[in-house]
C-alpha positions in Angstrom: 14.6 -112.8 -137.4 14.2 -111.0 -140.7 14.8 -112.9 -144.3 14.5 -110.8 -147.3 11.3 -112.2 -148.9 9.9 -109.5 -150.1 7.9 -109.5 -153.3 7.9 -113.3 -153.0 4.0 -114.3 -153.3 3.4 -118.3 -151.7 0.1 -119.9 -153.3 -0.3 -121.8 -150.4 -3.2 -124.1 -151.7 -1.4 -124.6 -155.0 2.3 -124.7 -154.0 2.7 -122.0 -156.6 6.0 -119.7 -155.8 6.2 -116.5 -157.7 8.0 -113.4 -157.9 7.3 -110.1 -159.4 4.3 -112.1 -161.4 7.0 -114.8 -162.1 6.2 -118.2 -161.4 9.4 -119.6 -159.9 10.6 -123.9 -159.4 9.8 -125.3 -155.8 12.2 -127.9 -154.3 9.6 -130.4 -153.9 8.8 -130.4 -157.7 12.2 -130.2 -158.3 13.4 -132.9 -156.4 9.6 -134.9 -156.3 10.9 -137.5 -159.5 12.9 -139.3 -157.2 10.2 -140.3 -154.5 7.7 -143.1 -155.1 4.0 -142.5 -154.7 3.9 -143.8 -151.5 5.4 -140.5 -149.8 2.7 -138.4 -151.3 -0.4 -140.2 -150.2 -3.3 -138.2 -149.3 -3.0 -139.8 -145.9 0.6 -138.8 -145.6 -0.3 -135.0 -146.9 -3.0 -134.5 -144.2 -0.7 -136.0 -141.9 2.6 -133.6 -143.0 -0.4 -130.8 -142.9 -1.6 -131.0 -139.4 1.5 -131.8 -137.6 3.6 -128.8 -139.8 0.5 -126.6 -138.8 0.8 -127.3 -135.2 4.5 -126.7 -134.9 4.6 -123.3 -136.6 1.3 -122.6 -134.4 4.1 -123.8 -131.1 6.9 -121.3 -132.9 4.2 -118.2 -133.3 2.1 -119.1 -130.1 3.7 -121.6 -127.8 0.4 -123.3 -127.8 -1.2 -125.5 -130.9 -4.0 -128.4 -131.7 -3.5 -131.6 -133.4 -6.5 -134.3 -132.9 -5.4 -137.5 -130.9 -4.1 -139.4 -133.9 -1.4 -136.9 -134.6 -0.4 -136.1 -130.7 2.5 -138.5 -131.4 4.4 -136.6 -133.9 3.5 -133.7 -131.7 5.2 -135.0 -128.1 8.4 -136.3 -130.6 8.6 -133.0 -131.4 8.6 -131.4 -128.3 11.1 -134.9 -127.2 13.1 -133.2 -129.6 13.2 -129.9 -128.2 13.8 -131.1 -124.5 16.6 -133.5 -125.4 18.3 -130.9 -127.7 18.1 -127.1 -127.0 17.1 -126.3 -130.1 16.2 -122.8 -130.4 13.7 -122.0 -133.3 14.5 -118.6 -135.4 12.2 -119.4 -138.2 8.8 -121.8 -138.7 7.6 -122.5 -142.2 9.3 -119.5 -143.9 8.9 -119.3 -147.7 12.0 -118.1 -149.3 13.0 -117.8 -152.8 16.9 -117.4 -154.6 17.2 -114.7 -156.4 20.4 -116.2 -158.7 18.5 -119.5 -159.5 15.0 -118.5 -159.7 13.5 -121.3 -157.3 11.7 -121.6 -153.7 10.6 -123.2 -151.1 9.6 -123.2 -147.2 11.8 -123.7 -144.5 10.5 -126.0 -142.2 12.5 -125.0 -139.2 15.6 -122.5 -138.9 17.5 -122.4 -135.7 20.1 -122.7 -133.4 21.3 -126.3 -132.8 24.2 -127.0 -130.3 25.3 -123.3 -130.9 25.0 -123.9 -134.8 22.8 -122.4 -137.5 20.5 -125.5 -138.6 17.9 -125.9 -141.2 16.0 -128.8 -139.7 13.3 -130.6 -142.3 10.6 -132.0 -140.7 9.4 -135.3 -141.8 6.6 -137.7 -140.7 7.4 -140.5 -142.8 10.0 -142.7 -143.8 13.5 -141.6 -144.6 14.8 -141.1 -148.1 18.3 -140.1 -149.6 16.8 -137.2 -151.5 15.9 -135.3 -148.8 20.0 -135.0 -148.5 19.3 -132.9 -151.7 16.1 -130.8 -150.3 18.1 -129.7 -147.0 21.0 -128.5 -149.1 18.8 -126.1 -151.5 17.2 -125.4 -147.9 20.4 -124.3 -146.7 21.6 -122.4 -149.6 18.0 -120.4 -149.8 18.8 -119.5 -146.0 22.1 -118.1 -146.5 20.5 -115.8 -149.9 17.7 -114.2 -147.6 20.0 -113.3 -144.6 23.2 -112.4 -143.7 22.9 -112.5 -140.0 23.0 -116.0 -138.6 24.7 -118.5 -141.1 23.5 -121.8 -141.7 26.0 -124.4 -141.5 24.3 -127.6 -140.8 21.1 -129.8 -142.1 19.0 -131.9 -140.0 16.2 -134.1 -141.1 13.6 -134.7 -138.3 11.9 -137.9 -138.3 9.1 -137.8 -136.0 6.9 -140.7 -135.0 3.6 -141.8 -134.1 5.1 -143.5 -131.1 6.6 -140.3 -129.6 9.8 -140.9 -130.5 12.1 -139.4 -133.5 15.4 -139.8 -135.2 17.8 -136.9 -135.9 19.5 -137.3 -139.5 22.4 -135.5 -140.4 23.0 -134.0 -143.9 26.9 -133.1 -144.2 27.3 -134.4 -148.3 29.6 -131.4 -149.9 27.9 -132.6 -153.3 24.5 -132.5 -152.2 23.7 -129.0 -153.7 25.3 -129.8 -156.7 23.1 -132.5 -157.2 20.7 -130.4 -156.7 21.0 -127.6 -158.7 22.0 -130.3 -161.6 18.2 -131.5 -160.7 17.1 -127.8 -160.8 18.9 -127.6 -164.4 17.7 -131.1 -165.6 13.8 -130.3 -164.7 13.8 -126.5 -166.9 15.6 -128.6 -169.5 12.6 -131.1 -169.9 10.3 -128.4 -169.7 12.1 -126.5 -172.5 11.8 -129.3 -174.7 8.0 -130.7 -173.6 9.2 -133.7 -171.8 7.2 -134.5 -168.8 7.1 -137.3 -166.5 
């Protein structure tokens, strides 16, 4: 599936987004105020890393590598994919908006029970703002495309156990909220207020 990304540059290491030389917002930073420390542990990164890695390597490859501590996450995943049919477009796809000027990568884009679905991955706990982070993932999917639309948002909790939990994102508000987040952040930057 083709997104038009082009002349988007992804600083992978440095979660730096930028276009045309232009260094753009991400949603994490944008939406990162209203998560405590504990969901950006170094554990939990390396964690997010390897099992994010290993999916996109299932997507591009059908085969991938996680060491034993992560196989979990890994046989939820695939769990997942028996129990629903989900059929995976795109795999950690940066995109970018051209209107508001920020990015971010899609975790998963696909088709879920005959629906366009942009399904966040998460190997964590749940948390309300990532309501917010699917809706700015659905509105970037919709900007880069006009073939398959995106009409739903998934969070995909995947445990160490095996097992995962499917939430569903269906606020009408939630990309309000999150553009008002988007506005609020270059606000406090305009006027040298940081966290």
């Amino acid at each position: 599936m083709e997104v038009n990304n082009k002349n988007l540059v992804f600083d992978k290491e440095n979660h730096v987004y930028t276009v045309d030389g232009k260094k753009l917002e991400n949603i994490t930073s944008i939406i990162d105020g209203f998560l405590s420390k504990e969901f950006f542990t170094e554990e939990a990164r390396e964690r997010g890393t390897a099992v994010h890695e290993a999916i996109k390597a299932i997507y591009l490859t059908g085969s991938y590598y996680v060491t034993a501590e992560y196989q979990g996450y890994i046989d939820a995943f695939f769990q997942f994919l028996e129990d629903t049919d989900f059929q995976m477009l795109l795999s950690e796809t940066p995109l970018f908006h051209p209107m508001y000027k920020y990015a971010g990568t899609l975790d998963l884009f696909g088709w879920l029970q005959n629906v366009g679905t942009v399904v966040e991955i998460k190997t964590g706990l749940d948390h309300p703002v990532y309501q917010l982070q699917t809706a700015a993932q659905k509105d970037l999917i919709n900007v880069s495309q006009d073939v398959i639309k995106c009409t739903a948002r998934r969070v995909l909790q995947l445990n160490t156990d095996g097992t995962y939990k499917l939430h569903i994102h269906t606020g009408a508000n939630d990309i309000h909220v999150f553009n008002a987040c988007l506005t609020i952040k270059r606000w406090r930057r305009r006027n040298n207020i940081h966290d």
